[in-house]
LUMTI-164440 format. One line per 2 residues: number of its first residue (from 1); their letters; for each residue x, y, z of C-alpha. Coordinates in steps of 0.001 Angstrom, whole numbers. Layout:
% LUMTI-164440
NUM> a> X Y Z  ...
***
This chain:
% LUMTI-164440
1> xx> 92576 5763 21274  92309 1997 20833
3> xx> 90875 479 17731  89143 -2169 16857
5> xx> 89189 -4824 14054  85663 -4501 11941
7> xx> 84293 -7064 9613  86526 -6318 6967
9> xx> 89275 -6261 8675  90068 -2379 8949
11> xx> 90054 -536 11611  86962 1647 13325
13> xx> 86128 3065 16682  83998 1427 18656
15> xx> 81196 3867 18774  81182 4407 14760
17> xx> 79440 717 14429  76690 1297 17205
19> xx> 75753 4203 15850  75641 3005 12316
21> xx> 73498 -406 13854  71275 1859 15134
23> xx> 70556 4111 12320  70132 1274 10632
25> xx> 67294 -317 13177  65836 2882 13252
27> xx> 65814 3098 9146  64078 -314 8848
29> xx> 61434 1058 11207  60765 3676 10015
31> xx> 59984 1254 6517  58328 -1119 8579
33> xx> 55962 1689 9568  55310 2990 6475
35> xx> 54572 -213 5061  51804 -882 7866
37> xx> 50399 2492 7311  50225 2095 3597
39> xx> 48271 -1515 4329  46212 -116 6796
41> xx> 44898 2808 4230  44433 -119 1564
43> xx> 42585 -2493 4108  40814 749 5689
45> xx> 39223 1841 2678  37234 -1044 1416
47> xx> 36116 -1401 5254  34553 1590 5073
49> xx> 32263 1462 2237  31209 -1689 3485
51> xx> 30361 130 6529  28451 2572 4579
53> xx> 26233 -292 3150  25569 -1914 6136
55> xx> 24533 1926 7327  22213 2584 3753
57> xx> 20958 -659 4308  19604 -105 7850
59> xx> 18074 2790 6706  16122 740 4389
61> xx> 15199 -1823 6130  13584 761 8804
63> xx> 11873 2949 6031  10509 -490 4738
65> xx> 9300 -1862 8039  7554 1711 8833
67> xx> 5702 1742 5719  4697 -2061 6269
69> xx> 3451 -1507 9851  1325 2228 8345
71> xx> -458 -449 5573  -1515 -2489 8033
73> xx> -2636 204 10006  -4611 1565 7155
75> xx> -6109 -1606 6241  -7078 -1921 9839
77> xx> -8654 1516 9976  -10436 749 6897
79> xx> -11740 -2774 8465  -13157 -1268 11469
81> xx> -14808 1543 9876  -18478 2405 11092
83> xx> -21037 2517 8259  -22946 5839 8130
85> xx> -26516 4975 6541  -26858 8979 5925
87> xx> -24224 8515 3230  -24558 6962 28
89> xx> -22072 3718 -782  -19626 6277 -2447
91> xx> -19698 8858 73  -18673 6095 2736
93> xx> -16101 4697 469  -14465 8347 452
95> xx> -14474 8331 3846  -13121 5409 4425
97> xx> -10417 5925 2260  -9931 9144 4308
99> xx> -9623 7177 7326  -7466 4893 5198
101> xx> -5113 7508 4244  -4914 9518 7887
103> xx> -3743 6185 9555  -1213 5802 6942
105> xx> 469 9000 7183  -387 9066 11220
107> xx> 1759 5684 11400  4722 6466 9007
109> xx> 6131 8157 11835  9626 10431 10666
111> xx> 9204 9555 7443  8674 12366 4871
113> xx> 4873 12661 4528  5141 14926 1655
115> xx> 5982 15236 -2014  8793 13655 -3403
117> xx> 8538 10841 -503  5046 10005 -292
119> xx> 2471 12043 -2225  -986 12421 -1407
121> xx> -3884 14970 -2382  -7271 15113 -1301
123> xx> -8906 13923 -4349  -9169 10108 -5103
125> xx> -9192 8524 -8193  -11866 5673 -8986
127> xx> -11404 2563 -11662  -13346 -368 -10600
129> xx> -13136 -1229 -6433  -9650 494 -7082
131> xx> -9488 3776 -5557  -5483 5490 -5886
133> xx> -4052 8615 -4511  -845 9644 -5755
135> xx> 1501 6556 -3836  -1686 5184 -1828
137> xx> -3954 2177 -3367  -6996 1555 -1768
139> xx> -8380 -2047 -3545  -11879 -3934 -2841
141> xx> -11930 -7252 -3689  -15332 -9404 -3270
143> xx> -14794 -12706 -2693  -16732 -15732 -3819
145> xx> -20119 -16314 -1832  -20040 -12812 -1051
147> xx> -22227 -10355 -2126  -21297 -6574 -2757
149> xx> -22956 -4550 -67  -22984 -900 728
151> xx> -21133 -1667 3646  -18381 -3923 2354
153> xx> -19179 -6165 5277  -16767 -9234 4159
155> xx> -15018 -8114 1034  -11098 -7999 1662
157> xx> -9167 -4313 1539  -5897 -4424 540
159> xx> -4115 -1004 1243  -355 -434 -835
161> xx> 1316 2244 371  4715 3223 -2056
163> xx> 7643 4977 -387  10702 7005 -2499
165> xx> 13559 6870 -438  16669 8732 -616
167> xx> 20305 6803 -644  22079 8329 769
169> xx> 25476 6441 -400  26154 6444 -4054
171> xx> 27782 3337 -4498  25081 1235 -2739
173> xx> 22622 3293 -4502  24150 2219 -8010
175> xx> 23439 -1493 -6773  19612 -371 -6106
177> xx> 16382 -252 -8669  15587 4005 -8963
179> xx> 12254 5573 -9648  12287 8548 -11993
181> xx> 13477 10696 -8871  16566 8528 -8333
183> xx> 14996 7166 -5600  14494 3447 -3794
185> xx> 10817 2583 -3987  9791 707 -630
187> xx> 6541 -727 -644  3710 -1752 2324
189> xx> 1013 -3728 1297  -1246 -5492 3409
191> xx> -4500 -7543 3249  -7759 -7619 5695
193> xx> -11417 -8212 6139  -13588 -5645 6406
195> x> -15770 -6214 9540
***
């Protein structure tokens, strides 16, 4: 068997150094894949909660768009309204704001309709030209060189509508105001002329 004169000067097989060379590629590798999986996890992680946001955050933004587009929809419902001269000025305020409230929840499309989201009841409450029920506020304003008539003809309604959404990602929802509930009020509100 011939040998051969290594670095140091001793003598080694030939096939003793390959080997060694490439355990030793395969070693740094190996390191140099564990390294790149141990930056991926570090870069991976802050990725995804940022992901998460963007996510909560679309959810928002749709909740808050629905609820925008079922005020106007209530104030336009209460605009268009036909006078019944049967009824007194309250009784055709009631059912306005009946009318009010149906287009609301009608338009708020798969949001929750219910209690804890958006609660309702069937009685309103009066203070004023302010009429509220549970998250929906119904206000009258008369303007100036208008006079208040039983059939509101010219006034301006302004219809609020509050929705309590749920996060649904804790760490965004630390960043957010909370109601009582622990949950994101989103508000509608929108102005018209009653016709």
């Amino acid at each position: 068997m011939r040998l051969v004169s290594g670095r140091s000067g001793r003598a080694v097989r030939p096939g003793r150094s390959a080997g060694r060379a490439r355990l030793a590629i395969a070693s740094s590798r190996g390191r140099a894949g564990g390294q790149s999986l141990v930056e991926f996890a570090l870069v991976l992680t802050p990725l995804f909660f940022v992901l998460l946001g963007i996510i909560q955050f679309g959810f928002i933004f749709n909740s808050y768009v629905t609820m925008t587009n079922a005020a106007r929809e209530g104030a336009r419902s209460g605009t268009v309204y036909l006078y019944n001269r049967a009824l007194s000025k309250d009784q055709n305020d009631l059912a306005r704001n009946e009318a009010i409230r149906a287009a609301v929840t009608n338009s708020m499309n798969l949001l929750g309709k219910t209690t804890p989201h958006f609660a309702t009841t069937t009685s309103w409450s009066k203070s004023g030209l302010v009429f509220t029920d549970g998250d929906l506020l119904v206000t009258y304003v008369v303007p100036a060189g208008i006079t208040d008539t039983d059939t509101r003809r010219g006034e301006t309604i302004t219809v609020r509508a509050t929705y309590h959404m749920d996060l649904i990602v804790p760490i965004v929802s630390g960043f957010l105001p909370a109601d009582a509930g622990g949950r994101l009020r989103l508000i509608g509100e929108v102005t018209m002329v009653v016709n």
